[in-house]
N, C-alpha and C positions, 0 to 999 in steps of 0.2 A: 504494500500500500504506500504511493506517494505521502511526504510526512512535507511539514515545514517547521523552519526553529522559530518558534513565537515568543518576543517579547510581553506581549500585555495581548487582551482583547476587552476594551470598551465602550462606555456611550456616553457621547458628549453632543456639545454641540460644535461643529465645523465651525475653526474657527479664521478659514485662510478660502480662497478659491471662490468660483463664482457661486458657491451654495453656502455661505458663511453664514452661518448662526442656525441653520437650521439640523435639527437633530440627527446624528449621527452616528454608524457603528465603525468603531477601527482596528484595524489587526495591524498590529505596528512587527514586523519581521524583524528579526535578529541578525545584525552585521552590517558590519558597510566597510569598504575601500578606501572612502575617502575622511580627511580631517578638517572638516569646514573651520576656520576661527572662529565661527561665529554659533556652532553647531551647539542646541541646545536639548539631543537626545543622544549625549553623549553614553547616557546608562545601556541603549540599546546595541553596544557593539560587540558586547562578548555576551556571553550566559545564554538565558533563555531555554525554552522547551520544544524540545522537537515533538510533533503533532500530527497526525492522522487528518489529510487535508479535510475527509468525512466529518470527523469529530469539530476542526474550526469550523466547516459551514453549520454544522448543528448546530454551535455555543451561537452563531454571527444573528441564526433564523432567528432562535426563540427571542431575540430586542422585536421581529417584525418589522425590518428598517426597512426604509425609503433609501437613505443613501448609506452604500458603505464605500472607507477607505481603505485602500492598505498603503501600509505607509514604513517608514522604518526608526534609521538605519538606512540602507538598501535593498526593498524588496526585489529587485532586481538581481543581487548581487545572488540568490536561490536557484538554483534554475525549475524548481518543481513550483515556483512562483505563479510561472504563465497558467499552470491549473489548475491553483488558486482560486487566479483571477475569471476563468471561465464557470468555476463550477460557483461563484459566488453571482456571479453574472443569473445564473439559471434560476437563483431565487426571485429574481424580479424585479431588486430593485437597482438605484442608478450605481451603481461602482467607477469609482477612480483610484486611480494608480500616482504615489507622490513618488517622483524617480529623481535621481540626481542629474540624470542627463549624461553620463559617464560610461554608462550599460544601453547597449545595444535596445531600443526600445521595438524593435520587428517582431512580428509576431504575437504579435498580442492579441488578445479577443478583440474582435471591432469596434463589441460592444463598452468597451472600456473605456473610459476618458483619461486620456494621460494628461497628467502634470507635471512637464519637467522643469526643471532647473536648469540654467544657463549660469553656468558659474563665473560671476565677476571675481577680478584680479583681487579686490579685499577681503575674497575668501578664501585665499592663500591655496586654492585648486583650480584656475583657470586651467591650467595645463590638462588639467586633466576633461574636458569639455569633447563629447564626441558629437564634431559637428555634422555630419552623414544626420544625424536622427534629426535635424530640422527639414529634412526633404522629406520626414514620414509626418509630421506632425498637419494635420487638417485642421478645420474650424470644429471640428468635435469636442478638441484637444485647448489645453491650457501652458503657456509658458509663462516662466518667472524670473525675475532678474529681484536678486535679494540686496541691497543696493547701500552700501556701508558709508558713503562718503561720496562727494561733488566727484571725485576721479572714476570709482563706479557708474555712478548716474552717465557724466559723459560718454565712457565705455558704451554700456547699453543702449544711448541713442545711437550710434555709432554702428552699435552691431544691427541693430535695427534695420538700420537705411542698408548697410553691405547687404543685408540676405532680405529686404521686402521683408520682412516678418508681418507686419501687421497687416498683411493680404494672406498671410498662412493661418492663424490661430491667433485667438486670444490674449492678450499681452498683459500680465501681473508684474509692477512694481510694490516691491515692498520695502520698508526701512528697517534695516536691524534694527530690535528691539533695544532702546536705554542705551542705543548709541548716536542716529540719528535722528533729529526729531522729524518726525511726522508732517508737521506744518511747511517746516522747509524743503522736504521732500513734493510737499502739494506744491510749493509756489514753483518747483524749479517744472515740474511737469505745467503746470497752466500757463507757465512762460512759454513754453516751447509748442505750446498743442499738441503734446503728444496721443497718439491713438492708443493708450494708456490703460488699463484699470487698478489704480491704489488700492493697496490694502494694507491692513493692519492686523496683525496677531490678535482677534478677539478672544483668544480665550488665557493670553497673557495679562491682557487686564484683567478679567473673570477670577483667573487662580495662579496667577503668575505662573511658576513655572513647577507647578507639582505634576507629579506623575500621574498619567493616568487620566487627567482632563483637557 
C-alpha cells in the first residue's frame, strides 16, 4: 500500500491563496530540500509518520471539507504525493497543492490547483527555482513571489514582464511576515499597476505562529 510521511493533519481556516479565510482541511507532508530564510514550518522537515494514503483520505473525509490543502515542507519532495493528490481529489472537494517550485510540478491531477512558489533572491534559494514549471502553470493554477524587501519586489516585476506571467496564472505577492510591512508593500504594487493579488498570512494574525493553525 502506497504510505506518505505526514507531518500534522488539520482544520483551519486558509489563510494564504485565492480561498483565504474560508475553512479548510491540511495534510502538511514531511520534508523539504530547501532552507527558505524566511521558512516558518521549519518543524516539518524531519520526523513525522508515514501513512497509508487510504487511512489520510479517511482522517481528511470525516472534517467533510470543501477545500483541502496539502502542503509541507515539500509535498512534492514524496513521490507517492501525486496519489495523494488524486485520491483526495475523488472526494469532491477543491484541492491545492502548496509546492516550492523546485520539484518538477508535471503530472499532477488536472484537477489540482497548484500553488507554486517562485523563489526571490531574499530567500536565500533563488538558485534553486525550476523554471520549465512556469510553461505548465495555467489560469487554474496560483503563483507567488514571497517578497522580503524593495530588491525582491523589483526582482518579481522583473521576472514578470521576462516570462508574461500575468497572461499564464494568477499572480500572489506576499510580504514576509514582521519583516516587511504590509502597507508598503501595497503602495509599491498601486504605484506600479501591477496585475497583482496581495496577500497577507491571515492566520499569523489569528494564532501567530502555532502549530497546527
Amino acid at each position: 500500500m502506497a504510505q506518505c510521511r505526514v507531518t500534522e493533519i488539520f482544520y483551519s481556516l486558509q489563510g494564504e491563496t485565492r480561498t483565504v479565510g474560508l475553512p479548510t482541511v491540511f495534510v502538511r507532508l514531511t520534508g523539504c530540500p530547501l532552507r527558505c530564510g524566511y521558512c516558518d514550518t521549519e518543524y516539518a522537515f524531519y520526523g513525522g509518520q508515514k501513512r497509508e494514503i487510504s487511512d489520510i483520505v479517511a482522517e481528511v473525509a470525516a472534517y467533510q471539507p470543501r477545500y483541502i490543502t496539502v502542503s509541507g515542507g515539500e509535498p512534492l519532495a514524496q513521490s507517492s504525493c501525486r496519489q495523494l493528490l488524486s485520491e483526495l481529489c475523488d472526494l469532491g472537494a477543491e484541492v491545492s497543492l502548496e509546492t516550492s517550485g523546485a520539484m518538477d510540478i508535471s503530472n499532477i491531477d488536472p484537477r489540482v490547483i497548484r500553488v507554486m512558489d517562485l523563489k526571490t533572491p531574499g530567500s536565500g534559494e533563488e538558485k534553486r527555482n525550476r523554471y520549465q514549471n512556469l510553461q505548465l502553470l495555467t489560469t487554474h493554477d496560483q503563483l507567488k513571489f514571497v517578497i522580503c524587501h524593495r530588491q525582491d519586489y523589483d526582482w518579481s516585476v522583473e521576472t514578470i514582464r521576462t516570462y508574461q506571467l500575468q497572461d499564464r496564472c494568477e499572480l500572489l505577492f506576499s510580504p514576509v511576515h514582521s519583516e516587511l510591512d504590509p502597507a508598503e508593500l501595497a503602495e509599491w504594487i498601486i504605484a506600479d499597476n501591477l496585475p497583482v493579488r496581495m496577500q497577507v498570512q491571515l492566520h499569523k494574525y489569528l494564532w501567530q505562529d502555532a502549530q497546527g493553525r
